[in-house]
C-alpha positions in Angstrom: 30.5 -27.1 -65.1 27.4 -28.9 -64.2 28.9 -32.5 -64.4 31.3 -31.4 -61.7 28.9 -30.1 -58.8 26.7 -33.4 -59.7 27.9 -35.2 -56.5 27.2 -32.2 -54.3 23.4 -33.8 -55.0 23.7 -37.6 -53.9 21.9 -38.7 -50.4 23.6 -38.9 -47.0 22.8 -43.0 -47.1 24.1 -43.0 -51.0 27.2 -41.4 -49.7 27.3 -43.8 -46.2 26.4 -46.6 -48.7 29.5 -46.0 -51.0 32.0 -44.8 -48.7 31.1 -48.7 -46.8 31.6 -50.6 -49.8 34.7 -48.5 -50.5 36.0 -49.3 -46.9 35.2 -53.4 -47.2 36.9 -53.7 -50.9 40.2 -51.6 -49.1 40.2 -53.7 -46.3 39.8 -57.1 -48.4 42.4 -56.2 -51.0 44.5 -55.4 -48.1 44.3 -58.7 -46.5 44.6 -60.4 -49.6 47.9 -58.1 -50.4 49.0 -59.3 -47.1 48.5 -62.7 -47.6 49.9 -63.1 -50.8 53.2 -60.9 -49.4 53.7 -63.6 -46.7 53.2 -66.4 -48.7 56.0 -65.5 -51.6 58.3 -64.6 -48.8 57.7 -68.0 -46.6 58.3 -69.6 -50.0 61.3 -68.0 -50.4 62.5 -68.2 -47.3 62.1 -71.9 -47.9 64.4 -71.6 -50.3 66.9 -69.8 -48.9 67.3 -72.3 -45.8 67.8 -69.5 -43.2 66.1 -71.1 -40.3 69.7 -72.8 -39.0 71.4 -68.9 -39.1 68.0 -67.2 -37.3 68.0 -69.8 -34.3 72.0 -69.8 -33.8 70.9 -65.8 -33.2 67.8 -66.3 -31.3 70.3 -68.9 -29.5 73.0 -66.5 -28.4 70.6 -63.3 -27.7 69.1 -65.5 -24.9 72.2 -66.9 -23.9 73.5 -63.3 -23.4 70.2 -62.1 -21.7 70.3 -65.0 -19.0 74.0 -64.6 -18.1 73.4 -60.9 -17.4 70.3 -61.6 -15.5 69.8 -65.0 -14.3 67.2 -64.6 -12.5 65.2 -65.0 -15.6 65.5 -68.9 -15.1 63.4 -68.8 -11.6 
């Protein structure tokens, strides 16, 4: 029963000091999670060739968008 009320006893700046690290190790896994996402999906995107299909899209959404407005060009 003891062992469990044992971290009712730690400082405020033991606490602060933890919960900080806690918060930087989160936030570098995180990016380094993110990073490692992007890179296997640029890799396989390179693969894929898919660049030709997303700009014909990109192409005829604009197209669309300047017909119904032209004044988008000015």
């Amino acid at each position: 029963m003891a062992e469990r009320y044992e971290g009712i006893n730690r400082s405020r700046r033991e606490i602060f000091v933890n919960n900080f690290i806690g918060g930087i190790a989160w936030g570098l896994g995180a990016t380094v999670g993110l990073a490692i996402l992007l890179l296997v999906l640029g890799m396989i995107s390179s693969r894929v060739d898919l660049v030709p299909y997303v700009g014909e899209f990109v192409s005829d959404v604009s197209k669309e968008v300047l017909q119904k407005n032209p004044q988008l060009v000015e």
